[in-house]
C-alpha positions in Angstrom: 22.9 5.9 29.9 20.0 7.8 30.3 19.8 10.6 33.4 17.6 8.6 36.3 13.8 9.8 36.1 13.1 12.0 39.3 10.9 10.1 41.4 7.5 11.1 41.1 5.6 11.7 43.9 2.1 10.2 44.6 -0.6 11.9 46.5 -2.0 9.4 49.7 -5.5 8.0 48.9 -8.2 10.4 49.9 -11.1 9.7 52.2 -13.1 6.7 50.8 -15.8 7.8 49.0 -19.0 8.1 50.8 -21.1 5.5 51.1 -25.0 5.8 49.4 -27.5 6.2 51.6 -30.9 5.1 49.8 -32.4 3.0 52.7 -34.7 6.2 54.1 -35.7 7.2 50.6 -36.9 3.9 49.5 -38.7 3.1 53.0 -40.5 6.0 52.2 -41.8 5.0 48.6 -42.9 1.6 50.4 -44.6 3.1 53.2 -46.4 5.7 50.1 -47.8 3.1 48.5 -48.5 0.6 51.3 -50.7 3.7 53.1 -53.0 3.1 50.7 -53.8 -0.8 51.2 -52.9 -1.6 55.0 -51.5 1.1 57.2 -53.6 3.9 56.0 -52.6 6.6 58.6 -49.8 5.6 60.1 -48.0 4.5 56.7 -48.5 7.8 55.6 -47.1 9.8 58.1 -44.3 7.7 58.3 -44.1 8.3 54.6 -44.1 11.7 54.7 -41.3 12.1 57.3 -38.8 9.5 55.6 -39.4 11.1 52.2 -38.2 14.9 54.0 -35.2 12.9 55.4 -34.6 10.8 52.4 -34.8 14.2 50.4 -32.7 16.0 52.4 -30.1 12.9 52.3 -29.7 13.3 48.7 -29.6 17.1 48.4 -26.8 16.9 50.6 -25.0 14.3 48.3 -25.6 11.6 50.9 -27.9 9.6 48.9 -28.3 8.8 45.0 -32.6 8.4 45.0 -33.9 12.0 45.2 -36.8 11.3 42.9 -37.9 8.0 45.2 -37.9 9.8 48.3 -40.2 12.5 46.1 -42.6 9.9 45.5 -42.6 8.3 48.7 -43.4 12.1 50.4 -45.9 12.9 48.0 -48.0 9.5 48.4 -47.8 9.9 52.0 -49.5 13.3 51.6 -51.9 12.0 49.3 -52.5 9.0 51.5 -53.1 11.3 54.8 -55.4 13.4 52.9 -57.7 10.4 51.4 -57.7 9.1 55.3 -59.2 12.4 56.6 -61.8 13.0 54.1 -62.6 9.0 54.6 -62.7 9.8 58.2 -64.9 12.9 57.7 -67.4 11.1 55.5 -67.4 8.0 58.1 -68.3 10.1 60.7 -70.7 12.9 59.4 -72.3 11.0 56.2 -74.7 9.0 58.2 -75.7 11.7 60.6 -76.7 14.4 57.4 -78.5 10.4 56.3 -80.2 10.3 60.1 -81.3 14.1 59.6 -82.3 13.5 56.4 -85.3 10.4 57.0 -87.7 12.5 59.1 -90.2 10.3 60.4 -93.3 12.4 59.9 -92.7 13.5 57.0 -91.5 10.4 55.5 -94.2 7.7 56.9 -97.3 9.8 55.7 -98.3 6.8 53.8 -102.3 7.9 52.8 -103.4 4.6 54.0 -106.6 4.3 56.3 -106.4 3.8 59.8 -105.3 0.0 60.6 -102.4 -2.7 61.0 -100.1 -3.3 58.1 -97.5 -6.1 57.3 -95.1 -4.5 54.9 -92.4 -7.2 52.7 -89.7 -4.3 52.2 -87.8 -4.3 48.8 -85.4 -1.4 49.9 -84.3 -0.6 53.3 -82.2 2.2 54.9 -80.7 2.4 58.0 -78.0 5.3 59.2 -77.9 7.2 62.3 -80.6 5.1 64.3 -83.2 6.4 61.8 -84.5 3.7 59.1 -86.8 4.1 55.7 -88.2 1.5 53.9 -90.5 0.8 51.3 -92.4 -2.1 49.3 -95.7 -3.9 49.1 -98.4 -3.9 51.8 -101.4 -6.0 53.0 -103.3 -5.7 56.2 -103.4 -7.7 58.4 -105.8 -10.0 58.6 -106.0 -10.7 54.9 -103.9 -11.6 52.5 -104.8 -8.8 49.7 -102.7 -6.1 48.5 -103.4 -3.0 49.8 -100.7 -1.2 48.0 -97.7 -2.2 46.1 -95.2 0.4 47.3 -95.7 2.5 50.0 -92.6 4.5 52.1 -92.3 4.6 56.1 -89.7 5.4 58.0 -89.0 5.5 62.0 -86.2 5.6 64.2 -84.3 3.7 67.2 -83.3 0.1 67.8 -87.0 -1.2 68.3 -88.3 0.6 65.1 -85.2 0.1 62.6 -84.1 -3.0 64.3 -80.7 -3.2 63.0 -78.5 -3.4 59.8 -79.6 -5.6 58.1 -83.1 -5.4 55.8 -86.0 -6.9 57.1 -88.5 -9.9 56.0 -91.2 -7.6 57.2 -92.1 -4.7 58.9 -95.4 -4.7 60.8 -96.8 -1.2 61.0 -99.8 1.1 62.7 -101.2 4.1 60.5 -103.2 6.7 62.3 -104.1 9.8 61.1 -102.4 8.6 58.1 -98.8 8.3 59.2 -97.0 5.2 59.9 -95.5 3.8 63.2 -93.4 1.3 62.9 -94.4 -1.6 65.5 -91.7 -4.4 64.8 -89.6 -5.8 62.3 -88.5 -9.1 61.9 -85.4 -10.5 60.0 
């Protein structure tokens, strides 16, 4: 008979092994790319601080999706900076447009002194200044005095809104334009 094997001793089970945590890393990467269709600032922001976290999850072993928390930080950065140079240009683009159509300058029109009914064919409005230009006839008659002349004004009465006008009724004195009405 053989000598009895010594008994062999087995080690206890370690700790269980640590559970991935990708949740943060991937909310990041959704956040990233939905900044950029419906939660523009607040998506990113929210982007950029879960993709730190998610980062800093996986460099400390906790989490297995480095490289989607990197994308989710990097298009929340990219998303807060489109938002603030959209903002920028939302805000000061039509003021530099308002400072830009200078009434005098722009309604000199060389046309003698009378009443005008102009048929616009372009139309600018920004910063509660206006510009315009197209076809005119005085009024009165029904000829062409001109087939594209420029005038320009400012304020709700002159510019009267958005949208481009039918016509715009104007006064030239002196050779510059004042705009009297505008109708849609």
């Amino acid at each position: 008979m053989p000598p009895p094997r010594p008994f062999r001793i087995i080690p206890p089970p370690g700790p269980p092994p640590r559970r991935q945590r990708n949740g943060i890393g991937t909310a990041s990467l959704v956040l990233g790319i939905l900044n950029f269709f419906c939660l523009p600032i607040i998506g990113a922001v929210l982007a950029v601080a879960f993709g730190k976290a998610g980062i800093d999850r996986a460099r400390r072993g906790e989490a297995s999706n480095l490289g989607v928390a990197r994308a989710g930080f990097w298009l929340g950065w990219a998303g807060l900076v489109l938002s603030l140079i959209g903002f920028a240009v939302g805000f000061f683009l039509p003021q530099i447009i308002g400072s830009v159509i200078d009434t005098n300058v722009n309604s000199r029109t060389g046309l003698a002194n009378g009443t005008y009914l102009m048929y616009p064919s372009s139309w600018i409005y920004a910063a509660d200044h206006c510009a315009g230009s197209g076809p005119v006839v005085r009024i009165g008659s029904s000829e062409l005095v001109a087939s594209n002349v420029a005038i320009s004004g400012e304020g709700s009465i002159q510019c009267g809104g958005l949208r481009q006008p039918s016509q715009v009724m104007f006064t030239v004195t002196g050779g510059v334009a004042t705009i009297n009405s505008v109708a849609r």
